[in-house]
GUPA-93647 format. One line per field, with one value per residue: x, y, z of N, C-alpha, C in turn. Coordinates in pm, whole numbers, plus 50000, padded with zeros to 5 digits. Example, Ala and Ser with C-alpha at 12.3 -4.5 7.8 and 13.67 -1.06 7.14 Angstrom:
<sites>
n_east	[51319;51285]
n_north	[49431;49775]
n_up	[50780;50708]
ca_east	[51230;51367]
ca_north	[49550;49894]
ca_up	[50780;50714]
c_east	[51320;51290]
c_north	[49670;50003]
c_up	[50780;50787]
</sites>
This chain:
<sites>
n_east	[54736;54574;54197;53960;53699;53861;54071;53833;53675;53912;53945;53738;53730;53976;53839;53690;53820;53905;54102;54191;54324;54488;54247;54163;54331;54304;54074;54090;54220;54101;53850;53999;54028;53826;53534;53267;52930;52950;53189;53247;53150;53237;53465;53459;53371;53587;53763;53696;53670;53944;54019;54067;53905;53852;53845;53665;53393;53403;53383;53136;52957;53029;52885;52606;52559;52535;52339;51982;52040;51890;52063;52205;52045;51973;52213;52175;52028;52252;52500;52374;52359;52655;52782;52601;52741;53002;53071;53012;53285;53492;53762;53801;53922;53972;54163;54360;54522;54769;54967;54604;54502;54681;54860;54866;54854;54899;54793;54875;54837;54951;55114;54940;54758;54529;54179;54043;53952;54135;53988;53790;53622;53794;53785;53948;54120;54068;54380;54732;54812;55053;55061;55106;55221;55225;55403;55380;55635;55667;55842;55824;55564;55482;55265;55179;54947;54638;54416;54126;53826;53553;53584;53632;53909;54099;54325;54617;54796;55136;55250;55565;55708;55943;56294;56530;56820;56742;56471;56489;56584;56382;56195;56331;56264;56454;56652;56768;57084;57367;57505;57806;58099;58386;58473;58485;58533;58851;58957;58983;59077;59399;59512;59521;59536;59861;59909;59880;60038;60262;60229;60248;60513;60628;60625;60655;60952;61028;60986;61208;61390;61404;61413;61667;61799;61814;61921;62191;62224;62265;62480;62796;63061;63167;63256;63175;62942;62679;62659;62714;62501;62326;62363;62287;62009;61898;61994;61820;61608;61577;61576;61356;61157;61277;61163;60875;60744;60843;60613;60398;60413;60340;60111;59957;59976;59842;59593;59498;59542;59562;59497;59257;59412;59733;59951;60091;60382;60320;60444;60612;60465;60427;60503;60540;60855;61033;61273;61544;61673;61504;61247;61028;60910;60925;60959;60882;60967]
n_north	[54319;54140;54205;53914;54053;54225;54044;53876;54034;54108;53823;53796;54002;53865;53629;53682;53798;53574;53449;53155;53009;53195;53375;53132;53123;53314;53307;53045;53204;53405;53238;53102;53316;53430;53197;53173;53172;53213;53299;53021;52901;53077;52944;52723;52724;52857;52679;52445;52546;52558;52302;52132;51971;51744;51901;52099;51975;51911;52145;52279;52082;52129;52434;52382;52233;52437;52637;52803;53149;53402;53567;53314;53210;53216;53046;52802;52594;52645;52546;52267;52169;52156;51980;51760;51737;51676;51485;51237;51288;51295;51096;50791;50625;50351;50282;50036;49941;49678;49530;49526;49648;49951;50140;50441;50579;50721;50883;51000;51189;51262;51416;51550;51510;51265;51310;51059;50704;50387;50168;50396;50529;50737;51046;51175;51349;51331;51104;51052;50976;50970;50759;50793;50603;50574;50488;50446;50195;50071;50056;50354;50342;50363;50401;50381;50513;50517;50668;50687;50939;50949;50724;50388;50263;50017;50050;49914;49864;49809;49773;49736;49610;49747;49668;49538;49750;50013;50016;50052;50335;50480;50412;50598;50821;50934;50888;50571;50444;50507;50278;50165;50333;50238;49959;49966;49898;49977;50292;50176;50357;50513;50282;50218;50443;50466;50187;50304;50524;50337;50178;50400;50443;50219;50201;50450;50392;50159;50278;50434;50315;50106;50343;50395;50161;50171;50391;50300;50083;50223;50382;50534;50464;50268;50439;50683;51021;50964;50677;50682;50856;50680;50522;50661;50695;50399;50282;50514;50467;50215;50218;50373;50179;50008;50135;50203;49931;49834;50027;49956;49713;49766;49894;49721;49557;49767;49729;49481;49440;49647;49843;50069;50192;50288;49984;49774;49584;49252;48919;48693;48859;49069;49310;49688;49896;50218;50406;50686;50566;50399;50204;49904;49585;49390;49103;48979;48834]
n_up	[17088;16848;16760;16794;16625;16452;16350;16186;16051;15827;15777;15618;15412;15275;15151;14974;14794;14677;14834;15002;15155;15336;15437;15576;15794;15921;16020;16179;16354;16476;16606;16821;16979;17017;17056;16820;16662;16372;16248;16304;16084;15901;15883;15805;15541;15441;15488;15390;15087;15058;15032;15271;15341;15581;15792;15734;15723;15963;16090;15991;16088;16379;16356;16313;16538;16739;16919;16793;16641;16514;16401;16284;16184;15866;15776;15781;15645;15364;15557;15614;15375;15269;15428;15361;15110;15202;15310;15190;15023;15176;15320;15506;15793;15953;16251;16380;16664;16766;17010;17188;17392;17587;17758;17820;17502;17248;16950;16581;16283;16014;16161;16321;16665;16698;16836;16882;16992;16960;16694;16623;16411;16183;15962;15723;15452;15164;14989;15059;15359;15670;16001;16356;16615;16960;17280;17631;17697;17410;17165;16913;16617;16306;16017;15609;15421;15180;15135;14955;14819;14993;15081;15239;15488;15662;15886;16052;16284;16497;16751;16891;17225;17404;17525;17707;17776;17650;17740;18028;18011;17880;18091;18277;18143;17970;17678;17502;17570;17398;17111;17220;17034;17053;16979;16696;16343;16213;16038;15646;15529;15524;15496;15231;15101;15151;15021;14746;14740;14766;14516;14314;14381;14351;14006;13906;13961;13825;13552;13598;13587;13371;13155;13232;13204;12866;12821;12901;12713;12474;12517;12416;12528;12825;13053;13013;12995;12922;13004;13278;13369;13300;13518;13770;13645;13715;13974;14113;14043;14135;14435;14462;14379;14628;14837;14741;14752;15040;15113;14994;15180;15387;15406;15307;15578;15780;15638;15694;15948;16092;16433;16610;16740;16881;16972;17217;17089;16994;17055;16807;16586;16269;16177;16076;16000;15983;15904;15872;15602;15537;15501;15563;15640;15958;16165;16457;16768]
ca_east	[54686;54460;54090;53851;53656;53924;54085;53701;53682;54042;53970;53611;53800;54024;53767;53603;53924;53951;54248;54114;54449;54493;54165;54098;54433;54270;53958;54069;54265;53990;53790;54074;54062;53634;53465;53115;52905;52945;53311;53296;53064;53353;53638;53412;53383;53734;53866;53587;53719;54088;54082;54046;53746;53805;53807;53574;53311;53393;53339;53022;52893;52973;52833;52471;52520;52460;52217;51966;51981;51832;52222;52274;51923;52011;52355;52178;52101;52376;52561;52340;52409;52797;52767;52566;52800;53120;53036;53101;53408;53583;53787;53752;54013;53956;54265;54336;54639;54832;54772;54466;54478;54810;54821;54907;54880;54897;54787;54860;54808;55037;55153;54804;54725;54365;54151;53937;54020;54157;53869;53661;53642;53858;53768;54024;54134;54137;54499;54833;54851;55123;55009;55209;55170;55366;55306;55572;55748;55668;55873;55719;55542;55414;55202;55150;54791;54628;54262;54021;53727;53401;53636;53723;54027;54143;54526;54627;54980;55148;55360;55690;55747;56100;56370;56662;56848;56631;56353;56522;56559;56245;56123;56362;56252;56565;56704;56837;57224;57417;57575;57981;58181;58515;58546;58431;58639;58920;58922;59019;59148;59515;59565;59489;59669;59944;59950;59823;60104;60369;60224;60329;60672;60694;60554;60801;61114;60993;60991;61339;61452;61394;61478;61833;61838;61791;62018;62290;62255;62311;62571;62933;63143;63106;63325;63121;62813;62528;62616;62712;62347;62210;62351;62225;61842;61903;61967;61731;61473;61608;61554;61232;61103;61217;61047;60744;60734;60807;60495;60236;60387;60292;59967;59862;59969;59775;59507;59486;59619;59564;59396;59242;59491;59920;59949;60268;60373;60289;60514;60506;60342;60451;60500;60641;60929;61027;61358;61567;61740;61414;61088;61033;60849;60995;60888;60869;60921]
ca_north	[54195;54198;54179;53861;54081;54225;53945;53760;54122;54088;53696;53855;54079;53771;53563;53784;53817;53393;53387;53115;52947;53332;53376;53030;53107;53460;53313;52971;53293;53496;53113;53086;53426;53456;53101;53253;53044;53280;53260;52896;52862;53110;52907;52597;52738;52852;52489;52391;52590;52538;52165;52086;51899;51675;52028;52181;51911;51934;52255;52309;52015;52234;52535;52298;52224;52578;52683;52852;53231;53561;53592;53193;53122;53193;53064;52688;52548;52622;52416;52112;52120;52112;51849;51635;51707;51684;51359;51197;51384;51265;50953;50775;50518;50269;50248;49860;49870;49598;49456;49558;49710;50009;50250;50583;50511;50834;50835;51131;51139;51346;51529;51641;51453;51175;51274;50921;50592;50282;50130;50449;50605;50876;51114;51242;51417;51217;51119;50963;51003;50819;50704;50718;50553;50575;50415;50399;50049;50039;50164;50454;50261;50498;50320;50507;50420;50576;50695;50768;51004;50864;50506;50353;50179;49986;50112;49829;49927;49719;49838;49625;49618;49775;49559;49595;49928;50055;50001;50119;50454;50497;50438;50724;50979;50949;50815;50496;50412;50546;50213;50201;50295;50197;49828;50012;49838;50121;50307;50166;50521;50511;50151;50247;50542;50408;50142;50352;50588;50287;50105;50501;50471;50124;50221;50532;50309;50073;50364;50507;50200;50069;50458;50372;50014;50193;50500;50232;50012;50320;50509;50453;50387;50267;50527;50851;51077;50880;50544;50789;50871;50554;50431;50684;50661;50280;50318;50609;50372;50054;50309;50416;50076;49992;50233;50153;49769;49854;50119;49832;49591;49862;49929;49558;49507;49869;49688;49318;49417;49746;49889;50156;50302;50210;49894;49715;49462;49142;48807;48660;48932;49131;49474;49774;49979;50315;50498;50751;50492;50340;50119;49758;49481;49279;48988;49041;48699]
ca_up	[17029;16762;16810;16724;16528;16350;16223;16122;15920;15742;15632;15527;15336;15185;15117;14853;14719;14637;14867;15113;15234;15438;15526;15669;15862;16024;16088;16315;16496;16557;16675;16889;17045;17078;16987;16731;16545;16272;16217;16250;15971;15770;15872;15737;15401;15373;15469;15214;14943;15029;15041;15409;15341;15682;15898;15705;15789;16166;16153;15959;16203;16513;16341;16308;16731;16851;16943;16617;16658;16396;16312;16201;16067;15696;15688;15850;15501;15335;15627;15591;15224;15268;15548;15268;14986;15231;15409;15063;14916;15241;15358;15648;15831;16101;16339;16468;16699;16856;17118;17155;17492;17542;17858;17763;17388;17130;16793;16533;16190;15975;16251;16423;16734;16723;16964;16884;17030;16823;16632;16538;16267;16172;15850;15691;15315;15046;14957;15131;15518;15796;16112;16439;16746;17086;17406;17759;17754;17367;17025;16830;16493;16168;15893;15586;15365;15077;15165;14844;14840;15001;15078;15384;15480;15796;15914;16075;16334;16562;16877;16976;17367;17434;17590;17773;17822;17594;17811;18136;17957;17831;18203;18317;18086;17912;17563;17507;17546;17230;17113;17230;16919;17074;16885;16602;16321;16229;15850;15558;15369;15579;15465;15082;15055;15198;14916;14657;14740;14707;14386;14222;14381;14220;13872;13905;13951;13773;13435;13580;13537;13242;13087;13234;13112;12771;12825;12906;12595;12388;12559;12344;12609;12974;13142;12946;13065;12902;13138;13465;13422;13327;13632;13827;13707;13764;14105;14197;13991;14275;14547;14415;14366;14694;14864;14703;14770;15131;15119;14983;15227;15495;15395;15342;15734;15832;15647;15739;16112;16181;16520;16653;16857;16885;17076;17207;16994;17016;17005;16641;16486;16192;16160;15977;16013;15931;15914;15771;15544;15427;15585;15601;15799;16075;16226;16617;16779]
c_east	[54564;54328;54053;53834;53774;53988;53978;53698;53841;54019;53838;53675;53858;53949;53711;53715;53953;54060;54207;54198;54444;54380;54106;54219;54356;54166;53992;54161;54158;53943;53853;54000;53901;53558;53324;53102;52974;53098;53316;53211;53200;53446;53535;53435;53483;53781;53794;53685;53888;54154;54097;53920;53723;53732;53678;53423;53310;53293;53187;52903;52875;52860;52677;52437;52542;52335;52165;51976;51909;51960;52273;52172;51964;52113;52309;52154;52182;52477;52506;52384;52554;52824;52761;52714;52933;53171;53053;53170;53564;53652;53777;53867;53998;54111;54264;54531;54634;54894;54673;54471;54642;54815;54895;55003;54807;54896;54777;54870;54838;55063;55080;54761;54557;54366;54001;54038;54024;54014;53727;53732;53706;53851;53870;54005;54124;54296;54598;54819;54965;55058;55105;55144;55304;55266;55419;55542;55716;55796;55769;55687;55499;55363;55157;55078;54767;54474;54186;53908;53636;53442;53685;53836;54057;54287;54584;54817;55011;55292;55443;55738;55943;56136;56490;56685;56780;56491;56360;56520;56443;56182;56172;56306;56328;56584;56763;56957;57288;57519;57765;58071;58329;58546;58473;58572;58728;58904;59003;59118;59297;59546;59604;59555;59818;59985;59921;59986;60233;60369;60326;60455;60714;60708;60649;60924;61143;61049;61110;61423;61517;61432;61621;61858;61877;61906;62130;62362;62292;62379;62731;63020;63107;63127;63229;63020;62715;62578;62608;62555;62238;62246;62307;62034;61849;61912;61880;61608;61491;61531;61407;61115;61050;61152;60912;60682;60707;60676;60380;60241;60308;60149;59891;59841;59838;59625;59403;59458;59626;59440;59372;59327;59620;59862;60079;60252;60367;60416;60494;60434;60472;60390;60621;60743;61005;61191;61475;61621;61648;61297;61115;60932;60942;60893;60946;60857;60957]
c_north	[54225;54094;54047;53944;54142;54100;53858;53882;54148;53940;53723;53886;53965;53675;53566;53785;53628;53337;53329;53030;53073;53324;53248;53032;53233;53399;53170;53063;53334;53352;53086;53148;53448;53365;53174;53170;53081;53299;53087;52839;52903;53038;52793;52635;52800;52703;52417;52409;52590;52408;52091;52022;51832;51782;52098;52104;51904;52043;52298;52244;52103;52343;52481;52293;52283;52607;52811;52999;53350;53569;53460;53154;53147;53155;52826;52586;52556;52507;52288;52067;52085;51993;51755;51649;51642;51561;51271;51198;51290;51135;50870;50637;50491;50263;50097;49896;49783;49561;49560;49653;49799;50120;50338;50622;50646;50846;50973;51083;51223;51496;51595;51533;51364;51226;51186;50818;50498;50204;50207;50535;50748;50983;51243;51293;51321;51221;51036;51026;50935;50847;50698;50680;50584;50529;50417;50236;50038;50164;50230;50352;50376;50344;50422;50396;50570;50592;50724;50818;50917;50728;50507;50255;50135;49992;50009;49881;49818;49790;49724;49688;49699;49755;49597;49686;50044;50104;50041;50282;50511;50529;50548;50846;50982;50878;50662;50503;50452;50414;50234;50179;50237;50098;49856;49976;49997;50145;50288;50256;50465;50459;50192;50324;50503;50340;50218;50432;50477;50202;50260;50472;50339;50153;50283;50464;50236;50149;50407;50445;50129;50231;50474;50304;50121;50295;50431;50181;50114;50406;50417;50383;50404;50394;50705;50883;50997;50790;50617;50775;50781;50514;50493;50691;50527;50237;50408;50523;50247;50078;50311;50274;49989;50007;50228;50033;49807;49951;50082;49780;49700;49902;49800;49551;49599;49777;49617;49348;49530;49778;50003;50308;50208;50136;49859;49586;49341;49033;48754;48674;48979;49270;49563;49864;50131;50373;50614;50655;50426;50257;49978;49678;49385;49171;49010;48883;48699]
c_up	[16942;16805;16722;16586;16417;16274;16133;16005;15795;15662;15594;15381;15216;15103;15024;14770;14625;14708;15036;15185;15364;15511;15605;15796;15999;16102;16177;16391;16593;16633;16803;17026;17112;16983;16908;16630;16374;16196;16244;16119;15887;15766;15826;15606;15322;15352;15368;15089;14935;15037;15158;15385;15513;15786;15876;15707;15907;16222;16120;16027;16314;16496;16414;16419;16791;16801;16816;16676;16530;16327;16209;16111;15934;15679;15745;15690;15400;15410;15608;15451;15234;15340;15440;15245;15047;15293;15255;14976;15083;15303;15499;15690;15982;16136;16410;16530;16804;16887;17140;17284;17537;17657;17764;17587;17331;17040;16744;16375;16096;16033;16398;16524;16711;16809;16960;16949;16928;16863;16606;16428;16253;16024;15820;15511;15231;15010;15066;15293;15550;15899;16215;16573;16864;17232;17518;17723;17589;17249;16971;16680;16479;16059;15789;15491;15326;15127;15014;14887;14864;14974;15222;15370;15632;15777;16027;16179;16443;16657;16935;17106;17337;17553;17654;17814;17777;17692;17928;18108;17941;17968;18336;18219;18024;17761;17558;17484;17393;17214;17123;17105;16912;16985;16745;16492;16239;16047;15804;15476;15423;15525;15285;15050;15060;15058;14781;14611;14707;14569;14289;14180;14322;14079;13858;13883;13882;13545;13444;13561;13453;13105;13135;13172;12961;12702;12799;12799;12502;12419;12456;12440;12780;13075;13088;13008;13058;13025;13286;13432;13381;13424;13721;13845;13689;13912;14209;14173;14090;14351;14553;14387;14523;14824;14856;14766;14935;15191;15115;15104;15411;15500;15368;15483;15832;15784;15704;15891;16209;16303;16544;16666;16832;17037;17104;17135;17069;16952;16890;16580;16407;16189;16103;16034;15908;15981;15867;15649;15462;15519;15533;15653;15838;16125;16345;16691;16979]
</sites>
């Protein structure tokens, strides 16, 4: 494991370099690993210089409430100066939730846990935040609010009780009920295709049709090739038509009438039939 001091001498190192995203990353390690005023002063003036303004006022505060020694005395004005300058660069948002009173009520604030209670002041970045709340017996709420530099704002949230099964869950530890998709109404596509697929076979029969009709009128005599095969695409065009017709009327019913799942039929319903010879609907009485 790497030492404190080494990592406070690696974001040294970065620091000098301008690269203060890294070194403000080494140095709340090292803070971690062996609390020193002297690294919390550095990790102040990384989060300074990398845009943490809220942190980097925390921290330059703590630095201020240890104790003075020979090692911090020259680095103590500098800190009061950033304090000033940082204490009006930063935003600040009152928390109001309600109701007003919330047992075991958690507030975080893009992501990072409050550890203030609702109605003090919280100093944050300038810029967009959300807000969440959570509480047992209530839903989780989020509010999201625009902070400006050196502005306050009241965040205003409101927690709805949870009801029912909902609320039995919640008081196991558990999730709420996944609503029952069973009477879930059934899909559309089947029905559609279905007709989609028999408007073709009309349209089709409908063209082989009318290219017999045509064949017919211009064949010389009835008994010769041309009519043979106008009468056959006249009849494949019948076929083909009704084929089709029965294919809509099948996919209207799947529409209108279809369920889930195969049921037994019902008295004076309508429904389709299918067989080698061709499809249909019946009436079922």
């Amino acid at each position: 494991m790497e030492s404190a001091r080494v990592l406070f001498v690696q974001g040294a190192k970065l620091a000098r370099q301008g690269r203060w995203e890294e070194a403000r990353a080494l140095y709340a390690r090292s803070l971690e690993i062996k609390p020193a005023p002297l690294t919390r002063y550095s990790l102040g003036v990384a989060q300074k210089e990398s845009g943490h303004l809220a942190d980097a006022l925390a921290s330059f505060r703590a630095f201020l409430a240890e104790p003075t020694a020979s090692t911090t005395a020259p680095y103590l004005g500098p800190a009061r100066e950033a304090v000033a300058a940082l204490e009006g660069r930063v935003g600040r948002a009152t928390i109001a939730v309600r109701p007003g009173k919330v047992d075991g009520l958690t507030l975080a604030v893009d992501g990072e846990p409050l550890r203030v209670a609702p109605g003090q002041v919280v100093e944050l970045d300038p810029g967009a935040h959300e807000l969440v709340a959570r509480a047992p017996g209530f839903r989780a709420a989020s509010a999201r609010f625009t902070v400006g530099a050196g502005a306050s704002v009241e965040v205003p949230i409101t927690l709805a009780p949870v009801t029912g099964a909902a609320a039995q869950a919640s008081a196991a530890g558990g999730l709420p009920p996944v609503a029952d998709s069973s009477d879930a109404s059934p899909s559309r596509t089947l029905p559609i295709v279905v007709m989609g697929v028999g408007g073709a076979f009309v349209a089709g029969g409908a063209v082989l049709g009318l290219s017999g009709l045509k064949q017919a009128s211009s064949a010389r005599t009835s008994g010769g090739s041309d009519a043979s095969a106008a009468r056959a695409k006249g009849i494949i065009g019948d076929a083909l038509g009704g084929v089709g017709i029965a294919a809509v009327g099948i996919g209207l019913y799947l529409l209108l009438n279809g369920d889930p799942a195969p049921s037994a039929a019902r008295s004076g319903s309508v429904g389709p039939w299918v067989s080698a010879s061709g499809a249909g609907l019946e009436m079922r009485l």
